[in-house]
Structures are given as structure tokens and as C-alpha cells.
C-alpha positions in Angstrom: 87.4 176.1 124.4 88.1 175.2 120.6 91.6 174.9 121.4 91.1 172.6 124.6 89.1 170.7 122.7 91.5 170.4 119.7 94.7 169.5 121.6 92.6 167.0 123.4 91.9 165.1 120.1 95.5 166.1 119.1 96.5 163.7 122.3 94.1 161.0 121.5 95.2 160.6 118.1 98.9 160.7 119.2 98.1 158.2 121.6 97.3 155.7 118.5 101.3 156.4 117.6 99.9 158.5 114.5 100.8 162.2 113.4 97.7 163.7 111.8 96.8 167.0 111.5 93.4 168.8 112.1 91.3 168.6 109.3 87.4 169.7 110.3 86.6 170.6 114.0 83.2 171.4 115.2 82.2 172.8 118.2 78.8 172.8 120.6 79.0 174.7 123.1 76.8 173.9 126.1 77.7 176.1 128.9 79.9 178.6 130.1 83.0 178.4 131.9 84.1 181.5 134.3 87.9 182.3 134.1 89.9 180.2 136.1 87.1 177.6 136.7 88.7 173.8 137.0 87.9 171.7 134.1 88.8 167.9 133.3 89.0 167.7 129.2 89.1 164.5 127.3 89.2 163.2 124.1 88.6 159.7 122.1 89.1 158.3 119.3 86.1 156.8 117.3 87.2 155.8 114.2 90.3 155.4 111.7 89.8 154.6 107.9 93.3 154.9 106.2 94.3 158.0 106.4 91.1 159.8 107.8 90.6 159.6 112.2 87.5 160.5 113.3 87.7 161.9 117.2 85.5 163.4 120.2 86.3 165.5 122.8 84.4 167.1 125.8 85.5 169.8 128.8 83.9 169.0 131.8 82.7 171.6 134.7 83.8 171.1 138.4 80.8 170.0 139.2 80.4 167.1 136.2 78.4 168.8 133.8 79.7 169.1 130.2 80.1 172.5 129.0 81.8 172.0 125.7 81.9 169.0 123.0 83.9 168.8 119.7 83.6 166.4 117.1 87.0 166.8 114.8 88.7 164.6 111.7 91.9 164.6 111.5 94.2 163.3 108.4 97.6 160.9 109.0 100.5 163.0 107.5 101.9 160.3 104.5 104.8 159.3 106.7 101.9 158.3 109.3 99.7 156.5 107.2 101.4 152.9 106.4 102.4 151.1 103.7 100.3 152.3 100.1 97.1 149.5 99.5 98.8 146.7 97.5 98.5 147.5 93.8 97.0 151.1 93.6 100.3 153.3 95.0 98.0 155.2 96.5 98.1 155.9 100.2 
């Protein structure tokens, strides 16, 4: 489940044309979910300051119900982040 819920980020990050990298992921899980169950996964993104994207994700059951949810921050690599803020050289 960590995993699905990880690449699911991964994606919504990537959707924003950014590389980042997995920085903190938490996990809650709700329910459980039998081998080869059906699930729909999907992941948002909340929040981007510089560098730092903070992102949601949640596998759903077959029959609606969440069974997992991950909260996870993820960190633009440098070549990902944009230009430095004007005068500090920092990224």
C-alpha cells in the first residue's frame, strides 16, 4: 500500500512538470485489501513552496470505501527547482 501510495504522489508531482524526490511519507491505514482486490489510487497535490511539495494520496476499495491514505513531501531536485531567489544564490 506504501508504495501505491508513493508512486501515486510520484505522478502528481510529475504532473506539475517537476522531478522531486520522496522526502517524508506517512501512512494510515484504514482497511484491508484482499490480494487481487480492484482498487482506483489517486494522488494530489496540495501545496508547493520552493523547493518543498506537499501531496495526498488515497487507494480506494471496489466498493468506494478508502482503505489507505498517505500524506508525503517531496523535495524539487536543484535542476527542478527554478531560477535561485534574486540576491541570496540560494535555491
Amino acid at each position: 500500500m506504501a508504495t501505491l501510495l508513493d508512486e501515486a504522489m510520484s505522478k502528481a508531482v510529475g504532473a506539475l512538470g517537476v522531478t522531486a524526490l520522496t522526502a517524508e511519507l506517512r501512512v494510515r491505514f484504514r482497511r484491508p485489501v484482499p490480494s487481487g482486490q480492484e482498487v482506483a489510487v489517486h494522488g494530489w497535490v496540495l501545496d508547493r513552496r520552493r523547493r518543498r511539495i506537499t501531496v495526498e494520496a488515497a487507494v480506494i476499495g471496489g466498493d468506494g470505501a478508502e482503505c489507505a491514505h498517505g500524506w508525503g513531501t517531496f523535495l524539487a531536485t536543484s535542476n527542478a527547482a527554478g531560477p535561485p531567489e534574486k540576491g541570496t544564490g540560494r535555491l
